[in-house]
C-alpha positions as CSV (number, residue, x, y, z in Angstrom):
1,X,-38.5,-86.0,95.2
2,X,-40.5,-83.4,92.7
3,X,-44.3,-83.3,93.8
4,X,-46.8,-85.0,91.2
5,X,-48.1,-81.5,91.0
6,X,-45.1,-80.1,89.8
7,X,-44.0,-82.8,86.9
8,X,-47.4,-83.0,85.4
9,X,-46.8,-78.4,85.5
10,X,-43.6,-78.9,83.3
11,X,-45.1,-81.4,80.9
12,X,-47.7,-78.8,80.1
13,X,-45.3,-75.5,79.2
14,X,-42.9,-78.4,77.1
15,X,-46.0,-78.5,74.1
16,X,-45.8,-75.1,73.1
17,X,-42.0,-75.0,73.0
18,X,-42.2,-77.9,70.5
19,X,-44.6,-76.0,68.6
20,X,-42.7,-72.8,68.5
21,X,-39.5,-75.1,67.3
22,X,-41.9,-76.8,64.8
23,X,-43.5,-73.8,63.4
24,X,-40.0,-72.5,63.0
25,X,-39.0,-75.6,61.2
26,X,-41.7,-75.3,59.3
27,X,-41.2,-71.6,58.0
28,X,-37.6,-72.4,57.1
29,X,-38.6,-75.1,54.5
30,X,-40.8,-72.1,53.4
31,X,-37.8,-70.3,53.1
32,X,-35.6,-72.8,51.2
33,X,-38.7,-73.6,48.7
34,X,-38.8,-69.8,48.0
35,X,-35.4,-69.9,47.1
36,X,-34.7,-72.9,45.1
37,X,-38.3,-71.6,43.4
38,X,-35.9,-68.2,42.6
39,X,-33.1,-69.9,41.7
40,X,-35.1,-72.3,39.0
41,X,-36.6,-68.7,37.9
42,X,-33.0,-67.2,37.5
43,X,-31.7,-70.1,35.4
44,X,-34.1,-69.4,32.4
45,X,-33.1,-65.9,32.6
46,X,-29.2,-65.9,32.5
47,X,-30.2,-68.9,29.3
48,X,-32.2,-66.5,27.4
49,X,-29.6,-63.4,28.5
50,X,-26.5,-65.8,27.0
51,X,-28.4,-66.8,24.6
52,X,-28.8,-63.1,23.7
53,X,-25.4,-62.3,23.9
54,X,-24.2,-64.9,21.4
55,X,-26.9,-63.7,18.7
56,X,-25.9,-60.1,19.0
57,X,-22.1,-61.0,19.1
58,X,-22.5,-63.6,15.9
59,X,-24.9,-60.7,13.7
60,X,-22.1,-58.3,15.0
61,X,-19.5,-60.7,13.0
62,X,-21.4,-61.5,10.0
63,X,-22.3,-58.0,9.7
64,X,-18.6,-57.4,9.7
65,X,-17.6,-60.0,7.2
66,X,-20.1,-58.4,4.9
67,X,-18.7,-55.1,5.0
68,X,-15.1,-56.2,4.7
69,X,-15.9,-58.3,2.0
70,X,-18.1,-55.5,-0.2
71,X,-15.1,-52.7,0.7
72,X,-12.6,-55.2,-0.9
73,X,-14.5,-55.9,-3.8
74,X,-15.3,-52.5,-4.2
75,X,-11.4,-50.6,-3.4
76,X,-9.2,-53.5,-5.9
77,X,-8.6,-53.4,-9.4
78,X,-7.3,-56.5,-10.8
79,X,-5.2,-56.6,-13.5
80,X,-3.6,-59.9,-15.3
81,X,-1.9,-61.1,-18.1
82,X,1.2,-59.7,-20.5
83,X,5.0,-59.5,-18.9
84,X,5.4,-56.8,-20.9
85,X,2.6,-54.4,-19.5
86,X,2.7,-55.8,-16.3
87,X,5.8,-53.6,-15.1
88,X,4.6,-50.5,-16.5
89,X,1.0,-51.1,-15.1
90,X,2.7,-51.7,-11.7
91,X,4.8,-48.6,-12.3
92,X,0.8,-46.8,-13.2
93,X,-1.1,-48.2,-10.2
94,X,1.5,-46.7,-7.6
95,X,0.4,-43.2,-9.1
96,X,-2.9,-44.1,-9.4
97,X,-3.1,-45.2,-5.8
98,X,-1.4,-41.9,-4.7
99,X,-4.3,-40.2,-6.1
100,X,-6.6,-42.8,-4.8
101,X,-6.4,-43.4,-1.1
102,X,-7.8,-47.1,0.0
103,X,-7.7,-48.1,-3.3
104,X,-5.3,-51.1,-4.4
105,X,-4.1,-52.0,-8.0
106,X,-3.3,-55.4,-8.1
107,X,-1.1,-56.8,-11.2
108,X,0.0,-60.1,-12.3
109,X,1.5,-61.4,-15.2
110,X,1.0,-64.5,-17.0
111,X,0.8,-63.7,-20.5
112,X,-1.1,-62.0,-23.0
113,X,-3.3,-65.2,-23.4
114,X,-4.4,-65.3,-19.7
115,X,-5.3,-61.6,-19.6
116,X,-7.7,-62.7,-22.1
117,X,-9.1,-65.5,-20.5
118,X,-9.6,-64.3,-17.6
119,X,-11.3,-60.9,-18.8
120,X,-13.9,-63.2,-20.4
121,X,-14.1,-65.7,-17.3
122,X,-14.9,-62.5,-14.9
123,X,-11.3,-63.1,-12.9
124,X,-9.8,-59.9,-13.8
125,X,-11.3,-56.4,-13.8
126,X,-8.6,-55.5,-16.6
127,X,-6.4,-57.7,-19.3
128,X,-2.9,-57.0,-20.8
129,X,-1.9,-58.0,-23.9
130,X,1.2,-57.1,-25.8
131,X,-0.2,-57.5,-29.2
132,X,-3.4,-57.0,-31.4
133,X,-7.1,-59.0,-30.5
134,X,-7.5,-61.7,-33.1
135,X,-10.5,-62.3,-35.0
136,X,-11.8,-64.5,-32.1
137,X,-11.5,-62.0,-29.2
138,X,-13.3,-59.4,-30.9
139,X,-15.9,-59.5,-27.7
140,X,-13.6,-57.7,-25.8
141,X,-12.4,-54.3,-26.6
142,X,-9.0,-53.0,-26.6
143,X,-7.3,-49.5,-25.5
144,X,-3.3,-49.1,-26.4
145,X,-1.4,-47.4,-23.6
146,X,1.9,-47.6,-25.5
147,X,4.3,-49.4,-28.4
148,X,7.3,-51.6,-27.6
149,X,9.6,-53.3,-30.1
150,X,10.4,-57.2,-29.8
151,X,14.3,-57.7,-30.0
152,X,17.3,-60.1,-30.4
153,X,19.8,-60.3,-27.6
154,X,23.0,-62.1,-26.4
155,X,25.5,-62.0,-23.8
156,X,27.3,-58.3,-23.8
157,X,30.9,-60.2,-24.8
158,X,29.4,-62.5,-27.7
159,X,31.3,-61.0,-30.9
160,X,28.3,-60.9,-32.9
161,X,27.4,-57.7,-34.1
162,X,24.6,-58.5,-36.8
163,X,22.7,-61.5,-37.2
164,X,20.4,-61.8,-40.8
165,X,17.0,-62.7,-40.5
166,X,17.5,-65.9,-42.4
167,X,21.0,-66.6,-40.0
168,X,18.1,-66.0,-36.9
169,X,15.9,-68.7,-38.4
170,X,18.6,-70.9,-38.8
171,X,19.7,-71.4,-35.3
172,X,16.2,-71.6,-33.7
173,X,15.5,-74.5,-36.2
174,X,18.7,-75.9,-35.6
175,X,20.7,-75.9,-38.7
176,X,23.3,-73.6,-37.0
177,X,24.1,-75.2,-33.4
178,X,27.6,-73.2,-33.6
179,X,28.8,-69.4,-32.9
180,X,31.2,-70.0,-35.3
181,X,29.3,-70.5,-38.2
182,X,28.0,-66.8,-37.7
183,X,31.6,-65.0,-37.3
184,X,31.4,-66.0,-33.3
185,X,33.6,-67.8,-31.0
186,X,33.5,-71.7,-31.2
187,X,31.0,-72.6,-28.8
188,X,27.9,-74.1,-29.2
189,X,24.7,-71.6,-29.1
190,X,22.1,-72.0,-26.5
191,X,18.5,-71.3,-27.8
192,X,16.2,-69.7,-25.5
193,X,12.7,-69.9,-26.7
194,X,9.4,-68.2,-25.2
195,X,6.9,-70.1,-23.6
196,X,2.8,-71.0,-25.2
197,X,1.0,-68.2,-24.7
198,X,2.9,-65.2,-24.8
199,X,2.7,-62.7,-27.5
200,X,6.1,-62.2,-27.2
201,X,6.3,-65.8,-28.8
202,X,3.7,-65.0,-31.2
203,X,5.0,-62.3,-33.2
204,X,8.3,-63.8,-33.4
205,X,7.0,-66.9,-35.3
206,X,5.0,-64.6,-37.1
207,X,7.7,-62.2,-38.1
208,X,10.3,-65.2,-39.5
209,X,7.2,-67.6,-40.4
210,X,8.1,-70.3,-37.9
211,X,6.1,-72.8,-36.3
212,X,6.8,-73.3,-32.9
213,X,7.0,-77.0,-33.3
214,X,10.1,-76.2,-35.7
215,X,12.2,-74.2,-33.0
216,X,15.1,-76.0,-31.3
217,X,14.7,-75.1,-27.7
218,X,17.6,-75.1,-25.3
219,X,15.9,-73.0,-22.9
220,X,11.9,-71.8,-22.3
221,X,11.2,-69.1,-20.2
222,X,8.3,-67.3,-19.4
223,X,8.7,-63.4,-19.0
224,X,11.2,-60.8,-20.4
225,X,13.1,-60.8,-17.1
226,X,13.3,-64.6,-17.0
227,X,15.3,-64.3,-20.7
228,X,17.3,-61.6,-19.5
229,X,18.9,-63.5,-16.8
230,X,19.1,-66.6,-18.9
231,X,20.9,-65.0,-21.5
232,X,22.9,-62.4,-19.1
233,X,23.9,-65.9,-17.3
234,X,25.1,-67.9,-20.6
235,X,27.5,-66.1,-22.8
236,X,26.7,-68.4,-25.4
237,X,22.6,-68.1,-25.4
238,X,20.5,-66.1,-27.8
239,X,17.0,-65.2,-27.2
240,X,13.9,-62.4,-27.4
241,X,12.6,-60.5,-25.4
242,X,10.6,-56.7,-25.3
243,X,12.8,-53.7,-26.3
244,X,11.9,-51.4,-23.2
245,X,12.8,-53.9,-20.9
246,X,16.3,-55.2,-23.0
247,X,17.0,-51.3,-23.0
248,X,16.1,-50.8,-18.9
249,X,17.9,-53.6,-17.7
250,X,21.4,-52.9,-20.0
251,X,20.8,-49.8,-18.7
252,X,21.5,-50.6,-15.1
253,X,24.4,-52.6,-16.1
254,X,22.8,-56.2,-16.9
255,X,25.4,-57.7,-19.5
256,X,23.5,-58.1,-22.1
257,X,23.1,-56.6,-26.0
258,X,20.6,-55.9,-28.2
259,X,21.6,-57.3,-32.0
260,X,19.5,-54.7,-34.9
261,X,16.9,-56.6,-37.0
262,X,16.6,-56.2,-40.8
263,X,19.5,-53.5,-40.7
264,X,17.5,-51.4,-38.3
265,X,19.3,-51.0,-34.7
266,X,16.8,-52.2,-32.4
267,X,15.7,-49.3,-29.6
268,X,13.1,-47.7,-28.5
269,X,13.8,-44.5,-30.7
270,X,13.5,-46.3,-33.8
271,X,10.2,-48.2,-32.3
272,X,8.7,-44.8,-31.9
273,X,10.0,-43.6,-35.4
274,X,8.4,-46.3,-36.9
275,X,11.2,-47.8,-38.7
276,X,12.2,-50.9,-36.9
277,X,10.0,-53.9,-38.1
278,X,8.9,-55.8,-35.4
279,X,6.6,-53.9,-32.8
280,X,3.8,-54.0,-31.1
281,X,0.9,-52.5,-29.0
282,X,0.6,-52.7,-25.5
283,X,-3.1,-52.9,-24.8
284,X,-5.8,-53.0,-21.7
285,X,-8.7,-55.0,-22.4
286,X,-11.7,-55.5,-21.1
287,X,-15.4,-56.6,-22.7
288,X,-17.0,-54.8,-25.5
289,X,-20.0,-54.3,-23.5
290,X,-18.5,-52.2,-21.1
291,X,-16.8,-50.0,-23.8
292,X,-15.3,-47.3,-24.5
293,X,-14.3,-47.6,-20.7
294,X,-15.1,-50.1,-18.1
295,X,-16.8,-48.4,-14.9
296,X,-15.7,-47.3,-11.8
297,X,-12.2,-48.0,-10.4
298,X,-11.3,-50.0,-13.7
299,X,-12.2,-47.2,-16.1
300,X,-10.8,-44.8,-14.1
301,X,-7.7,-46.2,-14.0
302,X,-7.6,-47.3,-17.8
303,X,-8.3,-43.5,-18.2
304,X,-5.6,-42.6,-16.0
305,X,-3.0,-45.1,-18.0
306,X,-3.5,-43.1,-21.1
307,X,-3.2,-40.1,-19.5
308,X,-0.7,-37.5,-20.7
309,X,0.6,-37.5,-17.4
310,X,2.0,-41.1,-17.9
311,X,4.1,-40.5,-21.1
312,X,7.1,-39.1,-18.7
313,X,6.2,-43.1,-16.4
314,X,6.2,-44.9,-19.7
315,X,9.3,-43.3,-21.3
316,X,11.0,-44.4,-17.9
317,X,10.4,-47.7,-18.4
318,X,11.6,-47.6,-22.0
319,X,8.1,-47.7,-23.7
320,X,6.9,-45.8,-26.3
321,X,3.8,-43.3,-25.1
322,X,1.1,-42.9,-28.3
323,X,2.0,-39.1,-28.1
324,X,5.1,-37.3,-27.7
């Protein structure tokens, strides 16, 4: 057995082990409190650093939607209206790109009457209208680019070689409904009429005094190019469309023919001469406030259009330039 003595010597040196293993416990609660203390610190931190992040990244965006947004406002030219002009002005912008690196010319077509509108509505930079302003669009101003003639044309293999004004106005009205009333084959005529809001339409009512709600429409088209396949497609149709573009597309072997008007062939030459009777201005509008030239890209351009370094682009696509 273990003397008295020597158990009551062991129970002594067992109280400062316990406090050695208690003072250790104690210090690594310390421990862990320190570091749940750093990581509630750290949590704060990495917020306010994301939250950093994200405002930088989002003023880095919006920064860069601004100055998209102000370099395409600033580098496009917008250009609307006529079918006429819009061809040529297509055939002007390429050039005038060439010469104008970043910058875009964009044209579309719609009629003379949009052009207009949307000149005074603040849509387009520039307007193109195939005729004279009226008395009611005298707010904007006008600068002629070039003359075109407004023609009669059929199918290549119709017969007809000369129609008479009052023979014109009689099939669009509908009292002649057959070729062969005219000296043409017997078949019945298809009428292809213009569409509101062209000019194209305009002048030819004014030319035969017509109103539109007289005309006997088979067919209403919209553009030139539109009345060109119709009546390319219909050997039996008869419509009117602009001289430059009659004379481009039977040019590259469309099968269609211009018919003269009042005796006088109808072609460019004679538009240019001044002897065939129905012809017209092609135009670039834009408001009266910013005349004689809008500025910036849009002036510069309609200065470019009138150029003498476009007569050679506007004789190619059958136009008459102001000068030879």
């Amino acid at each position: 057995m273990i003397p008295v003595a020597e158990v009551a010597r062991l129970w002594t040196m067992r109280q400062p082990i316990q406090t050695l293993a208690s003072t250790a416990t104690a210090r690594r609660q310390h421990v862990q409190t320190l570091a749940s203390s750093a990581t509630v610190w750290r949590q704060p931190i990495q917020t306010l650093a994301s939250s950093a992040t994200a405002m930088s990244l989002l003023l880095v965006l919006l920064l860069a939607g601004c100055g998209s947004q102000t370099s395409s406002e600033s580098t496009t030219v917008v250009l609307t209206g006529s079918s006429t002009v819009a061809p040529l002005m297509s055939e002007i912008g390429k050039r005038f790109e060439q010469t104008h690196p970043g910058v875009r010319v964009d044209v579309q077509s719609g009629g003379s009457s949009r052009g207009v509108a949307d000149v005074r509505r603040g849509l387009a930079d520039i307007g193109m209208v195939s005729r004279a302003l009226k008395a009611d669009e005298q707010e904007l101003h006008a600068v002629t680019i070039a003359r075109d003639g407004i023609g009669m044309i059929v199918h290549r293999d119709n017969p007809v070689a000369v129609l008479t004004d009052a023979q014109i106005v009689d099939i669009f009205t509908g009292q002649v409904q057959n070729w062969n009333e005219v000296g043409g084959n017997d078949a019945p005529i298809t009428v292809v009429n213009k569409a509101e809001g062209r000019s194209t339409l305009e002048l030819f009512l004014q030319h035969f005094e017509l109103d539109n709600q007289a005309v006997q429409a088979d067919v209403v088209i919209g553009d030139n190019e539109q009345g060109v396949k119709t009546v390319a497609g219909n050997p039996h149709a008869i419509g009117y469309v602009s001289i430059g573009t009659a004379e481009y597309d039977a040019a590259a072997g469309v099968p269609i023919r211009l018919l003269p008007l009042g005796g006088v062939e109808a072609s460019i030459a004679n538009v240019q001469n001044g002897s065939f009777p129905l012809s017209r201005p092609l135009n670039l509008v834009f408001r009266e406030q910013d005349a004689p030239l809008p500025q910036g890209l849009a002036g510069a351009l309609v200065e470019f259009a009138r150029s003498p370094a476009m007569h050679a682009t506007i004789k190619e696509q059958y136009f008459v330039p102001l000068s030879p």
